[in-house]
N, C-alpha and C positions, 0 to 999 in steps of 0.2 A: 252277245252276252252283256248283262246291265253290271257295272265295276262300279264298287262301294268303298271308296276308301273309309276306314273309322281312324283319323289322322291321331287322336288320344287311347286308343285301346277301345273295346268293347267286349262284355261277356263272350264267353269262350262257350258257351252253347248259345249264345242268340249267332255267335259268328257262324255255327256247323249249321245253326239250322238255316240260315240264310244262304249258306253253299248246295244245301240238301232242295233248297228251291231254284237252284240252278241261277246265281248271282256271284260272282267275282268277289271277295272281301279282302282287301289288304286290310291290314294293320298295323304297318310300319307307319312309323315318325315319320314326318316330311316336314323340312322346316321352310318356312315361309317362300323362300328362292324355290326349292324344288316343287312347294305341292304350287306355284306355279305355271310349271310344265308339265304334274300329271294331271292337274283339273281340265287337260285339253282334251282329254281321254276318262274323264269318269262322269259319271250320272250322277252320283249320290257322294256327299261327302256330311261325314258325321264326324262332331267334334264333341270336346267337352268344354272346361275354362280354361287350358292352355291355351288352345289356339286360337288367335284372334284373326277373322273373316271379316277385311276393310274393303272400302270400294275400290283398291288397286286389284286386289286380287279377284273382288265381285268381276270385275271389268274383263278382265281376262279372260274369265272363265265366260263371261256373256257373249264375247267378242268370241272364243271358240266355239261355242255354241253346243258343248256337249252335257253339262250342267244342269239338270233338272230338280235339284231338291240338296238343300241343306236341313240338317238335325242336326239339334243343339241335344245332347245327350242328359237332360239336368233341366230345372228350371226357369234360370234367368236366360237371357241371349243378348245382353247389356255386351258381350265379345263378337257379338257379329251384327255388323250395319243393316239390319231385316229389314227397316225400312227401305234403304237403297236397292237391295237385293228383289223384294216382293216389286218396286216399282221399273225393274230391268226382267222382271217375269222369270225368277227363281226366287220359288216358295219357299218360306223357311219354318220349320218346325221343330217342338222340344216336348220332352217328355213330363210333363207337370205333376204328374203324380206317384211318379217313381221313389223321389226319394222324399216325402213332406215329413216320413215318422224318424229317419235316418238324419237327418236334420232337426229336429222336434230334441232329438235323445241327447245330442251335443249339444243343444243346448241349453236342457238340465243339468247336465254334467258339468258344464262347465260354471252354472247358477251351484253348483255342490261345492265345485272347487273352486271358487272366490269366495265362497258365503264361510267355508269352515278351513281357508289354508292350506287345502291340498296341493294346490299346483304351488309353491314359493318351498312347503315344506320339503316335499319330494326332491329338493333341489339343496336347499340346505343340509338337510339331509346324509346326504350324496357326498358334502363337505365336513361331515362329522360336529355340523350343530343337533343340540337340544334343547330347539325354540319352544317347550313346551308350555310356557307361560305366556311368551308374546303372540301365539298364535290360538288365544278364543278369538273362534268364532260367534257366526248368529246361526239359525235355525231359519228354512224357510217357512215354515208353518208358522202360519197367520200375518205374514206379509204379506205386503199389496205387489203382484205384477201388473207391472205397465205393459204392453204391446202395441209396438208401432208398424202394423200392418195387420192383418186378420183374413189372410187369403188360406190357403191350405196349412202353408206349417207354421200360421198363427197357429190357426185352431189347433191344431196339434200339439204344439207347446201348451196352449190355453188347458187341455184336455188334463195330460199329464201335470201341470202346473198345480189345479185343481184339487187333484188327487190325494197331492203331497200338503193339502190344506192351504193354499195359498188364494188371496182375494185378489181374480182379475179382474182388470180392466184395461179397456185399449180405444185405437184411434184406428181410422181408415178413414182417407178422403171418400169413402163410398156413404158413409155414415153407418146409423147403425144396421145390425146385421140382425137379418128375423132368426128366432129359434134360437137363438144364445141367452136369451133372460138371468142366467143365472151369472153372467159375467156383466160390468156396467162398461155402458161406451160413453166416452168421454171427450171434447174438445183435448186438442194435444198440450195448449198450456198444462190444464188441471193434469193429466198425466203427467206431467214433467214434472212438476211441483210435489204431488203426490207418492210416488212409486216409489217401493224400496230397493226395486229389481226394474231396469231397463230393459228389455231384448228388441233387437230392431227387425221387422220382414219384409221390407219392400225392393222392391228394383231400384238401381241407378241406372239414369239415361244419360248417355254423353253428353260430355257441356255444364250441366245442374251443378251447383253449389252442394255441400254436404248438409243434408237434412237436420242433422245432429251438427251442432258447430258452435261456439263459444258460446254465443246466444243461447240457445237453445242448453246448454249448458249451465249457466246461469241461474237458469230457472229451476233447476233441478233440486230436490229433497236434497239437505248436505248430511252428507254421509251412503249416496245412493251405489248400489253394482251396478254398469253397462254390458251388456253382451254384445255380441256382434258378429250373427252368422249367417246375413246376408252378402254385401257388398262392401268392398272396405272403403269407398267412396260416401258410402252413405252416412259414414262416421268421420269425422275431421281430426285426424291422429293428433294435429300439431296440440290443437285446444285439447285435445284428451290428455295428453300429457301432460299439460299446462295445469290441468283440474287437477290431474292424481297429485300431481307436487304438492298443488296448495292444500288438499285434502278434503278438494270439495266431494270429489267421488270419492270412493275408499276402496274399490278395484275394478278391473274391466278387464272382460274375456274375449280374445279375436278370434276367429276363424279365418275371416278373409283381410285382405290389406289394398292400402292404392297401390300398393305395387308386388305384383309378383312374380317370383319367390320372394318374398319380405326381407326390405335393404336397409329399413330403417332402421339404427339401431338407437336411437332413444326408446324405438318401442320393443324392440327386440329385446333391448337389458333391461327393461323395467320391471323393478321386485313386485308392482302392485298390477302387472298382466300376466293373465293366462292366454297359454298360446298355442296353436295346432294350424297346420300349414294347410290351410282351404279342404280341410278330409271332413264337412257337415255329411257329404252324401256318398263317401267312399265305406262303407259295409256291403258285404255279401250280397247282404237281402235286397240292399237299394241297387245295387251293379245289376242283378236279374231282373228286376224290375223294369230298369231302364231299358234291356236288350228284348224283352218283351214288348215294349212300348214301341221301342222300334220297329223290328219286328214288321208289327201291326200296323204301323205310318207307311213302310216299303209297300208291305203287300195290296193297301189302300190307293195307295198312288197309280196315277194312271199316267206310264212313259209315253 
């Protein structure tokens, strides 16, 4: 029988129906020491961004030899060496389509809750103030977003962005992108300068400097919001923090951090950030998704 550990959880019907095709599914945690000693004995290991799959463990599991397939449950796989692992002949694969709208929605939400106060008020709040005068907001209708990446849940933000009357424009190292006419592509200076709204979507690769970094900072419209619900590598806290003081930005929204669970507490206590512990792809709808997507990678593969 083919054994599947899903070492961060997985949908509870993509698990039944994976047992219903006659596959082994744990679902227990296994922390780095143990899983291991069970990848000597599994086929399949699916993770999410907890767990981080480095060449000690790649090695292990290559040197046992039982190891056929890693799934990244989610879209990046910046937590697992796939380069190392593809070139020791264990495939690695993630689900890219699962969650682009479940990530899309946090981060409008969170472009709602910088733009008019929600996230700072909700807190004040809580302490029996009534900041009603220091907290106007702006409106995003007829701002300019900026988007720094325009893969899936670019477009996706871009879509809903749109909707809410807002003027896109973005960058992608690919350049422009056919069939989006109605948003303008942009060299990344002129984004920077321009944008009333940052949101960032690209991958970090180990090693790279922060894409977003003092520099890069700099250049930016004064008085700009940053989002941030990619990678938290791909944002440079230290300079982010540095901006919000001086007021060159006027708020920024995380999702993700360099380090998680989030230790930092400059960024942690900061009145001018919104903050949510890496849950861009954590709804319902994106968890079924993803156990679907799997699913269909399993039953694709040939053991």
């Amino acid at each position: 029988m083919i054994r599947i550990i899903a070492n961060d959880g997985i949908d509870q019907s993509a698990k039944e129906h994976l047992e219903s095709l006659g596959y082994e599914v744990d679902t227990n945690h296994y922390e780095i020491e143990e899983l291991k000693a069970e990848l000597t004995k599994t086929q399949v290991l699916i993770v999410r961004s907890a767990t981080k799959i480095r060449k000690e463990l790649i090695d292990i599991a290559k040197d046992a030899g039982a190891l056929k397939l890693i799934i990244r449950g989610g879209v990046g796989i910046d937590n697992i060496d796939h380069e190392y692992a593809e070139s020791v002949g264990i495939p690695v694969r993630n689900t890219p389509n699962s969650s682009c709208m479940s990530v899309a929605e946090i981060t409008i939400g969170h472009m709602f809750a910088i733009a008019r106060n929600i996230f700072i008020s909700n807190v004040t709040m809580r302490n029996g103030e009534w900041n009603k005068k220091q907290y106007k907001g702006i409106e995003l209708n007829g701002k300019t977003l900026g988007l720094i990446g325009f893969g899936r849940i670019g477009k996706e933000v871009a879509k809903r962005a749109y909707a809410l009357g807002m003027n896109i424009q973005y960058y992608q190292r690919r350049g422009k992108a056919e069939g989006f006419d109605n948003y303008s592509y942009v060299d990344l200076d002129i984004l920077l300068s321009t944008s009333d709204f940052i949101s960032v979507h690209v991958p970090f690769n180990k090693g790279q400097k922060p894409l977003i970094g003092e520099v890069e900072m700099e250049k930016m419209k004064d008085g700009v919001f940053i989002v941030n619900t990619a990678r938290g590598n791909v944002v440079d806290e230290d300079a982010l923090v540095v901006m919000l003081d001086k007021g060159k930005i006027t708020a920024a929204a995380l999702d993700v951090f360099k380090e998680e669970p989030l230790k930092n507490e400059k960024i942690m206590n900061h009145i001018k950030i919104s903050l949510t512990p890496h849950i861009g792809a954590s709804t319902k709808e994106a968890q079924n998704r993803i156990g679907k997507e799997i699913i269909e990678l399993i039953e694709n593969f040939k053991f």
